[in-house]
C-alpha positions as CSV (number, residue, x, y, z in Angstrom):
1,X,-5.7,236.6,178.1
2,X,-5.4,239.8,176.2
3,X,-6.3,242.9,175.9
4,X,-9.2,243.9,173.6
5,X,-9.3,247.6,171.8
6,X,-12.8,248.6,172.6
7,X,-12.1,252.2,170.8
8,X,-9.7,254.5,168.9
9,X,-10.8,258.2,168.9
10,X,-8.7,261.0,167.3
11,X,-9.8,264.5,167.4
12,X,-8.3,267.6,165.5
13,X,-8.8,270.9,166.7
14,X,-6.8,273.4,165.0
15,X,-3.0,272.6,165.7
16,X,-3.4,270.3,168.0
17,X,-4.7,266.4,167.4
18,X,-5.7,264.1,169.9
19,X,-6.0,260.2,170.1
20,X,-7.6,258.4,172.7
21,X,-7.6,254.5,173.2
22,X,-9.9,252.7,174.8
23,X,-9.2,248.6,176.4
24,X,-11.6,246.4,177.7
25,X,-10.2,246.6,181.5
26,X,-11.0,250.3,180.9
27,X,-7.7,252.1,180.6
28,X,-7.0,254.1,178.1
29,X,-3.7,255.5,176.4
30,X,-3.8,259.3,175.3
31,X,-1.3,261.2,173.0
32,X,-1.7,264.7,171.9
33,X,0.5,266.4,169.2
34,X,0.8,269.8,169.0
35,X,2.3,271.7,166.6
36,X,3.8,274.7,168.1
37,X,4.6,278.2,166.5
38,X,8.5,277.2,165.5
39,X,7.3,274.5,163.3
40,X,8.1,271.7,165.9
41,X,5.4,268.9,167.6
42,X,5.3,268.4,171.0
43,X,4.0,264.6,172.0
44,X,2.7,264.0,175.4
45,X,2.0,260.3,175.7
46,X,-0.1,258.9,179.3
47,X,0.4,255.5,179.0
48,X,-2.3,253.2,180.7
49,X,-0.2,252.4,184.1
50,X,0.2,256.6,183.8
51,X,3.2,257.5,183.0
52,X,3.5,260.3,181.0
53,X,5.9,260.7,178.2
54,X,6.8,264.1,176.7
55,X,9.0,264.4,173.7
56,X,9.3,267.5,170.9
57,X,10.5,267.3,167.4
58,X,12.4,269.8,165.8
59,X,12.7,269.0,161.6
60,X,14.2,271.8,159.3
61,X,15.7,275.4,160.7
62,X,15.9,275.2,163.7
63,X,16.2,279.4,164.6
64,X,19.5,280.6,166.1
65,X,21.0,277.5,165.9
66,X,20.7,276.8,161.9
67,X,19.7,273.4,160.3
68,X,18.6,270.6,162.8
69,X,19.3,267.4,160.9
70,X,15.9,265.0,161.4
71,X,17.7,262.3,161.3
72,X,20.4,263.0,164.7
73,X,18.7,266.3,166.2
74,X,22.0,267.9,165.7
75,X,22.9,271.3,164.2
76,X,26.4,270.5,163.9
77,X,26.6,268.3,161.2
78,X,25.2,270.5,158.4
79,X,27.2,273.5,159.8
80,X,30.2,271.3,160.0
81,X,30.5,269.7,156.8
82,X,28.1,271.3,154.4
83,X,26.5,267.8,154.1
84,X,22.9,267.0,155.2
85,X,22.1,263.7,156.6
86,X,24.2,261.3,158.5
87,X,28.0,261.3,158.2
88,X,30.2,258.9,158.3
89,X,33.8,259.2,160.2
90,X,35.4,259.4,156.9
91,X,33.1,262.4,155.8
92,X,34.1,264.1,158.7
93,X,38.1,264.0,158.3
94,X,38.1,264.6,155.2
């Protein structure tokens, strides 16, 4: 047998926002986002057996290094070849 949510809680409190979730055997999984001064979010997921997961995002400049592109993470690409977005090996011989 399953599972059951029991409850979902999110809280907001000024750049960063937390969500709590609640199962019937007790555990919970927790992941806060916080948006830091750079413009990027740092997620830190504890998972029920609690593991903790920590991963930021970087979208748009990304300071000394230029244009991150949200879809790779890479500043190279823009910088490269002018283009924005993924590139395919063609796009990047010519």
């Amino acid at each position: 047998m399953g599972l059951a949510v029991i409850s979902d809680v999110t809280t907001v409190d000024g750049n960063v926002t937390t969500f709590v979730r609640t199962y019937s055997d007790d555990t919970t999984y927790t992941r806060t986002d916080t948006v830091n001064a750079d413009g990027s979010t740092t997620s830190v997921a504890t998972f029920r057996d609690g593991q903790v997961e920590e991963v930021t995002n970087y979208t748009g400049s990304g300071g000394s290094a230029g244009f991150i592109d949200p879809n790779t993470g890479s500043p190279e690409e823009e910088l490269s070849t002018g283009k924005i977005g993924r590139q395919t090996w063609r796009d990047l011989l010519d």
